[in-house]
OpenMM code with the backbone's topology and positions (N, CA, C; nanometers):
from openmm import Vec3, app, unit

residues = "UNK UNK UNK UNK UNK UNK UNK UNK UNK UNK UNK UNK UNK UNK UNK UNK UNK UNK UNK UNK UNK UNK UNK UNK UNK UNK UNK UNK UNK UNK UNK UNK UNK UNK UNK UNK UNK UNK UNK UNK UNK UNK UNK UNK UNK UNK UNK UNK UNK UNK UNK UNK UNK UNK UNK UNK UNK UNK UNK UNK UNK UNK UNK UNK UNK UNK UNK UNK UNK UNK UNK UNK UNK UNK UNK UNK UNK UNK UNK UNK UNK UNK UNK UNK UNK UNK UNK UNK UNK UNK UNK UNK UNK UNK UNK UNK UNK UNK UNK UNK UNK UNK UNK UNK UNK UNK UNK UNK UNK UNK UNK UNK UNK UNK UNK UNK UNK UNK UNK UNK UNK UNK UNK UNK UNK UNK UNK UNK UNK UNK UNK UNK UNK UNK UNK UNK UNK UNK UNK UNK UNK UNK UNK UNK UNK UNK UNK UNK UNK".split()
positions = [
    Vec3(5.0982, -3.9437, -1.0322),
    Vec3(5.0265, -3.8752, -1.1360),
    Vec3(4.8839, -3.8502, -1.0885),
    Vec3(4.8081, -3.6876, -1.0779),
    Vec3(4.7100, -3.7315, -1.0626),
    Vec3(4.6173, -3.7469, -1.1898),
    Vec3(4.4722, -3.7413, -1.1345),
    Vec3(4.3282, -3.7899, -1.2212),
    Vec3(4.2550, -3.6806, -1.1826),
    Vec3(4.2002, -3.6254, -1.2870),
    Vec3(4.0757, -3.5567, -1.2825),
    Vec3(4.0020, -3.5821, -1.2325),
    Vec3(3.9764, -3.4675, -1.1295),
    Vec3(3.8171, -3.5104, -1.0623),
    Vec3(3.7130, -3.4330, -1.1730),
    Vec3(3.5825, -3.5506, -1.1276),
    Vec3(3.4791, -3.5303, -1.2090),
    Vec3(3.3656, -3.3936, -1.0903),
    Vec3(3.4129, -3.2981, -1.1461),
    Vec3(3.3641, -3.1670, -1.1051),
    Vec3(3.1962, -3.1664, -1.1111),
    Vec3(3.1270, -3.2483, -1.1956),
    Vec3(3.0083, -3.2470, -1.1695),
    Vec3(2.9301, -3.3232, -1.0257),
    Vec3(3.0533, -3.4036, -1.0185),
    Vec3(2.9819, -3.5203, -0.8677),
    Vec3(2.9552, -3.4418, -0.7636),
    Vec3(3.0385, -3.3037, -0.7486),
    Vec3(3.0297, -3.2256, -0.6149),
    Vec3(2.8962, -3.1699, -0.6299),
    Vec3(2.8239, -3.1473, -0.5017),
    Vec3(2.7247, -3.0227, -0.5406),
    Vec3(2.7526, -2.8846, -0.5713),
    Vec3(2.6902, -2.7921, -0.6113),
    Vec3(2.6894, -2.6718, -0.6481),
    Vec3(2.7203, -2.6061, -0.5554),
    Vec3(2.7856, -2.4888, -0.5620),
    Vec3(2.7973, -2.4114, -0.4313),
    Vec3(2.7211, -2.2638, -0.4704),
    Vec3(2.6515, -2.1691, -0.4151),
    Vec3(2.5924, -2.0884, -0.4344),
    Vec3(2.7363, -2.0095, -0.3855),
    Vec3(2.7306, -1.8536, -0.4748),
    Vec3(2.8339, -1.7412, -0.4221),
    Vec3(2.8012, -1.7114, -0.3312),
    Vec3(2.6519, -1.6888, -0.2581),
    Vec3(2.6516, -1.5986, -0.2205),
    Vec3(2.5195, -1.6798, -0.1211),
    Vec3(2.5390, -1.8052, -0.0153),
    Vec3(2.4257, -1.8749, 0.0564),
    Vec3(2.3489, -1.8310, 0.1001),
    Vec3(2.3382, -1.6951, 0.2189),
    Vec3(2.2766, -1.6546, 0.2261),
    Vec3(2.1800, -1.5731, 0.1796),
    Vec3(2.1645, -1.5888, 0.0400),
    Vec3(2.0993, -1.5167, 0.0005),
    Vec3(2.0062, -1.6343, -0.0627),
    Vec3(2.0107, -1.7526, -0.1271),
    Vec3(1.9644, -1.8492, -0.1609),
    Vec3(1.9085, -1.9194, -0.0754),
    Vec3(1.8131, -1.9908, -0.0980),
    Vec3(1.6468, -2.0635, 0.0276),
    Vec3(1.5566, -2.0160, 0.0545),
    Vec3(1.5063, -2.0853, 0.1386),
    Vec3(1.3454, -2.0082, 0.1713),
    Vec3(1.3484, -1.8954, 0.2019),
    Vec3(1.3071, -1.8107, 0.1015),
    Vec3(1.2331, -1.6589, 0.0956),
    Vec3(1.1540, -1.6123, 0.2306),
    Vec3(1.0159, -1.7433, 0.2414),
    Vec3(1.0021, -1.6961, 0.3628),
    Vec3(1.0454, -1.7279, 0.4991),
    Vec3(1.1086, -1.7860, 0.5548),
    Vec3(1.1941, -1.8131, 0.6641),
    Vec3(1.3163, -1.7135, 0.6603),
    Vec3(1.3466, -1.6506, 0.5394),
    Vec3(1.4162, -1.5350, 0.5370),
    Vec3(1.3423, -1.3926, 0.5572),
    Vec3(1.2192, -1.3954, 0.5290),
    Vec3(1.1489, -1.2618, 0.5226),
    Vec3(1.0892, -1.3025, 0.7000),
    Vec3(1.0929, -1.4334, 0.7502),
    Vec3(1.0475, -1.4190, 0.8899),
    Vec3(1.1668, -1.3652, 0.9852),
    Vec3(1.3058, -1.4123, 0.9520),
    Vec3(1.3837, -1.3772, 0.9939),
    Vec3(1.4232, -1.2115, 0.9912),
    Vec3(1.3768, -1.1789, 0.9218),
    Vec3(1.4249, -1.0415, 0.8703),
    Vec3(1.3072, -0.9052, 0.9937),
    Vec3(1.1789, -0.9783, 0.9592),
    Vec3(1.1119, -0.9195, 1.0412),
    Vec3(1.0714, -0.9351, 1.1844),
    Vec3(1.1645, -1.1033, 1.2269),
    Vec3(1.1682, -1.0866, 1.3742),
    Vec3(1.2869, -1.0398, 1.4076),
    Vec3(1.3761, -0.9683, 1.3665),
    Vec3(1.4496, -0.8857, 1.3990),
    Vec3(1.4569, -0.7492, 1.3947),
    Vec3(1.3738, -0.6830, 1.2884),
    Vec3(1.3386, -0.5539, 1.2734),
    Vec3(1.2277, -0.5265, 1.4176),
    Vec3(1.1152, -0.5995, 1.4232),
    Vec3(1.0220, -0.6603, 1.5755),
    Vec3(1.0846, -0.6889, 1.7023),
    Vec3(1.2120, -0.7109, 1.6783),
    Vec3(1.2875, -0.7409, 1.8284),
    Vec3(1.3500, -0.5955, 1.8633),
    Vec3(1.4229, -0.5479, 1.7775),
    Vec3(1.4759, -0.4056, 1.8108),
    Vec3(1.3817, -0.3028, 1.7835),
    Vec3(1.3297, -0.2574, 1.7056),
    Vec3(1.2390, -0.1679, 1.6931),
    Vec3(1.1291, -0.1133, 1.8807),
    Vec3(1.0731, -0.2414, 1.9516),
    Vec3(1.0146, -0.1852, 2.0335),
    Vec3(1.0891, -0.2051, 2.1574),
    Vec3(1.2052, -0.2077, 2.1818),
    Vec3(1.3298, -0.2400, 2.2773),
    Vec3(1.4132, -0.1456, 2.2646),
    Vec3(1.3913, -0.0708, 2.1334),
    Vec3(1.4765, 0.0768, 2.0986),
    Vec3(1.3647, 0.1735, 2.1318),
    Vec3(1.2399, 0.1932, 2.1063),
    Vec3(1.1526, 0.2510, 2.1152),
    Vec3(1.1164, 0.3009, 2.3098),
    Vec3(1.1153, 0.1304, 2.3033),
    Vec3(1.0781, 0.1556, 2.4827),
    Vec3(1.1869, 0.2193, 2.5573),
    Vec3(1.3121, 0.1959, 2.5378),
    Vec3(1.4595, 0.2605, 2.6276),
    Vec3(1.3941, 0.3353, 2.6070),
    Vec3(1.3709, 0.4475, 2.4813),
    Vec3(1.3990, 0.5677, 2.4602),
    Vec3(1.2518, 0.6762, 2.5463),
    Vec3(1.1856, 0.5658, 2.5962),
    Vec3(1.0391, 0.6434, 2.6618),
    Vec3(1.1086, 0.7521, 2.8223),
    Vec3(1.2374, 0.6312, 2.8180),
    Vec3(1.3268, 0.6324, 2.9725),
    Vec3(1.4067, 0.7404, 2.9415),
    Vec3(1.4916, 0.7485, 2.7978),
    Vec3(1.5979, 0.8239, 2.7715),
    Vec3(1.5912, 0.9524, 2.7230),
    Vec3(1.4411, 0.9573, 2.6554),
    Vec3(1.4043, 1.1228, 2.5907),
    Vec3(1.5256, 1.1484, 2.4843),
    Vec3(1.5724, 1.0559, 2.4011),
    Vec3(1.6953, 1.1130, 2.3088),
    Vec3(1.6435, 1.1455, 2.1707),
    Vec3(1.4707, 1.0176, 2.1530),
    Vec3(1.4655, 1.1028, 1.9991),
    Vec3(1.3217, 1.1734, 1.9755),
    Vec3(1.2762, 1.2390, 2.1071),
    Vec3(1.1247, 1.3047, 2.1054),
    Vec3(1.0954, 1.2955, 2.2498),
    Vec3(1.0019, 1.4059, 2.2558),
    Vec3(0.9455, 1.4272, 2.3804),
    Vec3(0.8398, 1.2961, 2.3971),
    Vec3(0.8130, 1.2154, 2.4775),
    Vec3(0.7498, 1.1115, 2.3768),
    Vec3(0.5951, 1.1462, 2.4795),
    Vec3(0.5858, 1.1811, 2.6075),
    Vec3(0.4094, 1.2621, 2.6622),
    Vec3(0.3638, 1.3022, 2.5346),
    Vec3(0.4096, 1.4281, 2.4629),
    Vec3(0.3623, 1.5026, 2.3858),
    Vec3(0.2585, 1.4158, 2.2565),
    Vec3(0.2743, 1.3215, 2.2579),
    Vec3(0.2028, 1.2179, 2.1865),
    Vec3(0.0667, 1.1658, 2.2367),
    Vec3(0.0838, 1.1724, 2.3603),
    Vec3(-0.0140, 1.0643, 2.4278),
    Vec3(-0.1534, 1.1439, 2.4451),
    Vec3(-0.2521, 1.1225, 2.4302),
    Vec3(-0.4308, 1.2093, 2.3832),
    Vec3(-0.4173, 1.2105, 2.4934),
    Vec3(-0.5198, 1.3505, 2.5123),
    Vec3(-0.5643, 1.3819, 2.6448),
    Vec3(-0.6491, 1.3164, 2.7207),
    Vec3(-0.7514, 1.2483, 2.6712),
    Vec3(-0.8275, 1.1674, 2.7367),
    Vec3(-0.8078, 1.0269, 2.7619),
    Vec3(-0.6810, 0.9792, 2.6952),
    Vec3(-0.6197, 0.8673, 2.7930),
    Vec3(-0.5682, 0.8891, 2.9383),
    Vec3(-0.4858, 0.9911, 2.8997),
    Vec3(-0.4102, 1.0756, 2.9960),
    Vec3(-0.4509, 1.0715, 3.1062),
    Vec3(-0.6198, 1.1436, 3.0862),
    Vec3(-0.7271, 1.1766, 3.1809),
    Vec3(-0.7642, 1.0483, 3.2714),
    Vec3(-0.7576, 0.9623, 3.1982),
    Vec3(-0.7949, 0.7964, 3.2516),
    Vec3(-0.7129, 0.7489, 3.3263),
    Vec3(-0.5775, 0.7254, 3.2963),
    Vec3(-0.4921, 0.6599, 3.3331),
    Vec3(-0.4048, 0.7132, 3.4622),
    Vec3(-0.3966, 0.6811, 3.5977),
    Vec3(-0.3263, 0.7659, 3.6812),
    Vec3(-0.1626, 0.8250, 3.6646),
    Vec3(-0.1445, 0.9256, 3.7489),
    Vec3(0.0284, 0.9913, 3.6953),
    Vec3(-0.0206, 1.0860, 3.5947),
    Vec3(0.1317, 1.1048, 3.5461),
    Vec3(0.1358, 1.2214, 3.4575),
    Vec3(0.1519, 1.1530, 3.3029),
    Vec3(0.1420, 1.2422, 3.2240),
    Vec3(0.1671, 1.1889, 3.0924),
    Vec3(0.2869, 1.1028, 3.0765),
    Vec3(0.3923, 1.1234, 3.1686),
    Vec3(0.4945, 1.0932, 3.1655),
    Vec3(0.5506, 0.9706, 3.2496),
    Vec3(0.4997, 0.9870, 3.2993),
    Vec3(0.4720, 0.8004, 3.4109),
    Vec3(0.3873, 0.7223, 3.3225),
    Vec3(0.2826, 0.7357, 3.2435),
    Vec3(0.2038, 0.6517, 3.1038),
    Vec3(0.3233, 0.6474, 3.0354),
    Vec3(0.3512, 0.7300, 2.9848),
    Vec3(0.5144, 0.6984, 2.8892),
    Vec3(0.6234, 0.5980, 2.9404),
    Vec3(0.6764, 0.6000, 3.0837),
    Vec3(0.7114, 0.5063, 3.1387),
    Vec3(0.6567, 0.3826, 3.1368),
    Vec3(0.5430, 0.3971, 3.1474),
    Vec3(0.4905, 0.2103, 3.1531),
    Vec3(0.4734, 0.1487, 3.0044),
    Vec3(0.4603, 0.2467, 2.9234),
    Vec3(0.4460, 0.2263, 2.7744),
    Vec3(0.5795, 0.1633, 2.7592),
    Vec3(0.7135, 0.2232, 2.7632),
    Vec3(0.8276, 0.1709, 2.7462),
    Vec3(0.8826, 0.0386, 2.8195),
    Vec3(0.7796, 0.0159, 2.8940),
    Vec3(0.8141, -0.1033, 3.0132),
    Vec3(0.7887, -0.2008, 2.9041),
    Vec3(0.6225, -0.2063, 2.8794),
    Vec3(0.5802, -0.2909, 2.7655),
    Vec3(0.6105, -0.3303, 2.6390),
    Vec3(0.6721, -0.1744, 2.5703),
    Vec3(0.7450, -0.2427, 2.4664),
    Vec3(0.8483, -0.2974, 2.4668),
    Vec3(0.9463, -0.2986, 2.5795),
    Vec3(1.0788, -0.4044, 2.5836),
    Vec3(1.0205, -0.5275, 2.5961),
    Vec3(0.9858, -0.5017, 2.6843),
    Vec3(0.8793, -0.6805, 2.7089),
    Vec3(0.8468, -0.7626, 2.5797),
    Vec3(0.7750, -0.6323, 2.5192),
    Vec3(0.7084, -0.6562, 2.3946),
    Vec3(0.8102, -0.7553, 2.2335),
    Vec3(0.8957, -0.6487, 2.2749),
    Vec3(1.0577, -0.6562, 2.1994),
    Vec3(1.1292, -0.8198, 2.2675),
    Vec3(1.1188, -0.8349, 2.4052),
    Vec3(1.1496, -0.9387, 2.4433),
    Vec3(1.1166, -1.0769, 2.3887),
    Vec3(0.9875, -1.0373, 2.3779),
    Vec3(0.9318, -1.1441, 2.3630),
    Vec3(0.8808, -1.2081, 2.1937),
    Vec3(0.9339, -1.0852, 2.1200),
    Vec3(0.9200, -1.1118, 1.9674),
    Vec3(1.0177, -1.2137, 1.9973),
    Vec3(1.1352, -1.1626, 2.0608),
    Vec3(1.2947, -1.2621, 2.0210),
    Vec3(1.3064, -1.3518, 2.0722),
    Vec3(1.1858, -1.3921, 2.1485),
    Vec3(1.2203, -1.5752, 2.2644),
    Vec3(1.1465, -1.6035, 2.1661),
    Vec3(0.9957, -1.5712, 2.1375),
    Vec3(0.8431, -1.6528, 2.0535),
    Vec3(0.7877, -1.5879, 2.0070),
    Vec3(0.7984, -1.5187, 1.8694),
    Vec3(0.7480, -1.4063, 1.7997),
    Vec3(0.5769, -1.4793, 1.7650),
    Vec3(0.5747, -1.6314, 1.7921),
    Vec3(0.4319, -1.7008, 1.7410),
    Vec3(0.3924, -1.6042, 1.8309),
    Vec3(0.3681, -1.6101, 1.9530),
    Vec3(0.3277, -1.4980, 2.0852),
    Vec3(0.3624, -1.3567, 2.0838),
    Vec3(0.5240, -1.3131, 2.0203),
    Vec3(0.5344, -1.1465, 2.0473),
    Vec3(0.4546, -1.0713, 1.9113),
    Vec3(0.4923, -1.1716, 1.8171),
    Vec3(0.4037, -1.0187, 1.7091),
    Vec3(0.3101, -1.0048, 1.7473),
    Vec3(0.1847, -1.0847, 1.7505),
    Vec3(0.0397, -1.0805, 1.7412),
    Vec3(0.0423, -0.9303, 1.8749),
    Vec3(0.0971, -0.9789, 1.9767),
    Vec3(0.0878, -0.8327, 2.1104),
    Vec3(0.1535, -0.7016, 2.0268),
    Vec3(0.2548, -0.7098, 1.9922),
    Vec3(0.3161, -0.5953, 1.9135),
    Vec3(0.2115, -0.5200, 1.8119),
    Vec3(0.1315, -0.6473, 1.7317),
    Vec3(0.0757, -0.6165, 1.6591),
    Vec3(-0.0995, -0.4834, 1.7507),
    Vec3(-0.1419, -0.5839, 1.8251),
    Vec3(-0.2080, -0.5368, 1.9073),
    Vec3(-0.2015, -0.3992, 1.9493),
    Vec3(-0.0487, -0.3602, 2.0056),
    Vec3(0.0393, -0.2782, 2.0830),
    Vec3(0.0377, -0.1526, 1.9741),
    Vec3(0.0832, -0.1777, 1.8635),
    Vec3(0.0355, -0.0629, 1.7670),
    Vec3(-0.0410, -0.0206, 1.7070),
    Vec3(-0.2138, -0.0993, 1.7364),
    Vec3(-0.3459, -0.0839, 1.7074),
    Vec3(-0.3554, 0.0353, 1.8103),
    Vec3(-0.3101, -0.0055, 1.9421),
    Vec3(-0.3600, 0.1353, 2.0224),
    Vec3(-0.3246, 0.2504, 2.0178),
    Vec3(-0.1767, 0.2295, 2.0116),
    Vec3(-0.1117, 0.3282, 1.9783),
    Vec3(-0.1892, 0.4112, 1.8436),
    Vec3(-0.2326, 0.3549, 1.7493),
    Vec3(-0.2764, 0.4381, 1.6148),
    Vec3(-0.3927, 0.4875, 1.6709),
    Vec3(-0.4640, 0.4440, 1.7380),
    Vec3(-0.5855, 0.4614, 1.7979),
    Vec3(-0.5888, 0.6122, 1.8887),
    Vec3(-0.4743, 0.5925, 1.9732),
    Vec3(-0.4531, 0.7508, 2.0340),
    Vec3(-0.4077, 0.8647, 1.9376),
    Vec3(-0.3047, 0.7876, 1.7969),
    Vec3(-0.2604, 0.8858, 1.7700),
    Vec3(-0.4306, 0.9591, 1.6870),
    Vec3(-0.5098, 0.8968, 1.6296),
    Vec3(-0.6036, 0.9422, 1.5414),
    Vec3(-0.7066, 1.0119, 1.5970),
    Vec3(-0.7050, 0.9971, 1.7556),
    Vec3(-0.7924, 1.0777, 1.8445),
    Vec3(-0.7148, 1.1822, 1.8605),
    Vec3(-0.6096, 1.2005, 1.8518),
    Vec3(-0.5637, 1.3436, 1.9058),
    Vec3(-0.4711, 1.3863, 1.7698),
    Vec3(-0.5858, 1.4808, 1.7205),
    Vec3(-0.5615, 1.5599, 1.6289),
    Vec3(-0.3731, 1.6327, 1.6027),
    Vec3(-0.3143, 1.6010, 1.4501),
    Vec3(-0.2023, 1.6565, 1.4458),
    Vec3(-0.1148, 1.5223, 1.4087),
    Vec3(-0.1572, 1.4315, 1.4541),
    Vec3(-0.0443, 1.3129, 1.4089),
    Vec3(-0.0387, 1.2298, 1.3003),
    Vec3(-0.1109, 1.2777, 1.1858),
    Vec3(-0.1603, 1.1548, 1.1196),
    Vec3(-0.0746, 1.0800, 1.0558),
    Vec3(0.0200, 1.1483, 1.0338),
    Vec3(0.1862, 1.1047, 0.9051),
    Vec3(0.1808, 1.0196, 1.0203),
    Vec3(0.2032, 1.0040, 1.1730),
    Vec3(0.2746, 0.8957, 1.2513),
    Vec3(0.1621, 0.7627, 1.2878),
    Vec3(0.0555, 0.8390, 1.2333),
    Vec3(-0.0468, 0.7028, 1.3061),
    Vec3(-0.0160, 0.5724, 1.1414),
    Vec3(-0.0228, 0.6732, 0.9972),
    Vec3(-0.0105, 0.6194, 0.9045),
    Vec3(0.0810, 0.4818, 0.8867),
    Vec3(0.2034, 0.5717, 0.9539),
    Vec3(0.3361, 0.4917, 0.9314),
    Vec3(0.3526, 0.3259, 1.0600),
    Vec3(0.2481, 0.4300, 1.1443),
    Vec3(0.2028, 0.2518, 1.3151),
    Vec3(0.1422, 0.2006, 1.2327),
    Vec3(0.0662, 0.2232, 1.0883),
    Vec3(0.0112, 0.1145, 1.0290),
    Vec3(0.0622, 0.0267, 0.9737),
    Vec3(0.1736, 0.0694, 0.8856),
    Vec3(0.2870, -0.0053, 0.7858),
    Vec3(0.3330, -0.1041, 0.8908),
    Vec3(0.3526, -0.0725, 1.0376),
    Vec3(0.4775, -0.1014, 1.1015),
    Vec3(0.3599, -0.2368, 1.1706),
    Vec3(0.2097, -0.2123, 1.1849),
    Vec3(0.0949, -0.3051, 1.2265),
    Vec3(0.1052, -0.3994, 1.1459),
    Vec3(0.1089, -0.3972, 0.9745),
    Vec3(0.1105, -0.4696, 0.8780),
    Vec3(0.2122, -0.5479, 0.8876),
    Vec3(0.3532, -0.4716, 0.9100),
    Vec3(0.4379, -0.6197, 0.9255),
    Vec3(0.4619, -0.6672, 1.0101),
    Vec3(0.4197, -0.6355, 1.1736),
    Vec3(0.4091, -0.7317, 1.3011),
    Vec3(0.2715, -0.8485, 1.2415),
    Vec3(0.2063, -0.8425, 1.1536),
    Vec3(0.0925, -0.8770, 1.1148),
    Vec3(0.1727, -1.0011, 1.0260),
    Vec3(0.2558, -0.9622, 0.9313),
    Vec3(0.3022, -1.0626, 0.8506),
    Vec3(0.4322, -1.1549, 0.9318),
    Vec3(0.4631, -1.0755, 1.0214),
    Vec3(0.5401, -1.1533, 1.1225),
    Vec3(0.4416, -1.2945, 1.1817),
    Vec3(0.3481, -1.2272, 1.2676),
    Vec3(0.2561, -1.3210, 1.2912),
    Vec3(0.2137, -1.4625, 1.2259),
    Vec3(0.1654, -1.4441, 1.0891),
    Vec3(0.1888, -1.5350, 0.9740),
    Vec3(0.2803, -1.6182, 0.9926),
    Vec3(0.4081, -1.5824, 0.9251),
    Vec3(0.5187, -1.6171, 0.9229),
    Vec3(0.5699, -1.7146, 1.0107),
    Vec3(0.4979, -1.6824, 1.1933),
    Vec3(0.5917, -1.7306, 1.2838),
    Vec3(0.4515, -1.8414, 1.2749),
    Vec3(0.3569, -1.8592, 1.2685),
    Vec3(0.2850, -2.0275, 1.2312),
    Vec3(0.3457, -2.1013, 1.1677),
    Vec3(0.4376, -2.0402, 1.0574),
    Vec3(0.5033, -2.1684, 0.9449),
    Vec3(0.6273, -2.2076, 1.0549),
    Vec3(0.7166, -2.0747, 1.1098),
    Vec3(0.8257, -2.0795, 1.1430),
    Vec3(0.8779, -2.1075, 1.2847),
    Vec3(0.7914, -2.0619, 1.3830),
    Vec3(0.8046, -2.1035, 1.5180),
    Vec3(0.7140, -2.1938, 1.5855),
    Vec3(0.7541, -2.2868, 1.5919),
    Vec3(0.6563, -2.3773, 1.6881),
    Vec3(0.5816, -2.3496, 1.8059),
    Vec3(0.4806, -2.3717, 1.8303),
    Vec3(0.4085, -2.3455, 1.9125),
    Vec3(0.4474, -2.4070, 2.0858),
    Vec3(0.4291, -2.3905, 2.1981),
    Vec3(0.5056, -2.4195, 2.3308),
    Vec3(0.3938, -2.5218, 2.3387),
    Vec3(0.4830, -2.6729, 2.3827),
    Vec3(0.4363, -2.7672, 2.4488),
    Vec3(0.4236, -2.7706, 2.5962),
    Vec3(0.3357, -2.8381, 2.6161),
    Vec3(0.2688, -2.8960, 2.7451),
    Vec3(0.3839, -2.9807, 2.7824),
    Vec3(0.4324, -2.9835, 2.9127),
    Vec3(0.5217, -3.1346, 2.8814),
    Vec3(0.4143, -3.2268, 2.9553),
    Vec3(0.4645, -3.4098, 2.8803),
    Vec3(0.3692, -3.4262, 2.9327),
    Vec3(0.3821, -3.5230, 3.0259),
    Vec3(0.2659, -3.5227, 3.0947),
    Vec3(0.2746, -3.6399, 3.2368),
    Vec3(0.2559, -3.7515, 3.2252),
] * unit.nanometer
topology = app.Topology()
chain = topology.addChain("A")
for resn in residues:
    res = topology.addResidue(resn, chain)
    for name in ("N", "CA", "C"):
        topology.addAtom(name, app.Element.getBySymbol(name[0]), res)
């Protein structure tokens, strides 16, 4: 014969776990992954030309500075943001803050060279949340130890 189990002794089960807990360890998670692909999709594409001419962006008087063609700067740009992208996804404590950095300049060229402003606007939104990434990864990623001797 059995006995009723007493259904209150168990804990609760949420429907739906992942969606329940820390908010922010979820909103860090959320944005070191949007931060990991975003400049790892961005940078291929400096190589691949599939979603913009991407020279056509770059001010003339960087251009002027920097040796090569607009298009060898575009190359090394894409070098950096995989890196960049790399390195959100090993230690975002370390990749946002550069990412973050990484799209200060970028807004910086776009606002010198007249015509871009919808895109410099939107490197801002995208500054703001490598910015709250940053945050985030003090609560959430530990900082790299020394080992010690």
């Amino acid at each position: 014969m059995r006995t009723a189990t007493n259904q209150s002794a168990r804990p609760q089960q949420t429907a739906v776990p992942l969606l329940a807990g820390d908010a922010g360890k979820q909103a860090f998670w959320i944005l070191r992954a949007a931060f990991t692909a975003a400049p790892i999709a961005f940078g291929l594409d400096k190589f691949l030309g599939l979603m913009t001419d991407w020279p056509q962006y770059l001010a003339p008087w960087i251009d002027d500075l920097l040796p090569g063609s607009a298009e060898d700067v575009m190359y090394a740009v894409g070098t950096i943001e995989i890196l960049a992208g790399v390195l959100v996804a090993l230690k975002p404590r370390y990749g946002a803050p550069l990412v973050a950095a990484w799209l200060g300049g970028i807004i910086v060229n776009l606002l010198t060279f007249s015509g871009w402003y919808d895109i410099a606007l939107r490197d801002f939104g995208l500054l703001l949340g490598a910015l709250a990434l940053a945050r985030l990864a003090l609560d959430y990623d530990p900082p790299l130890r020394r080992p010690q001797s």
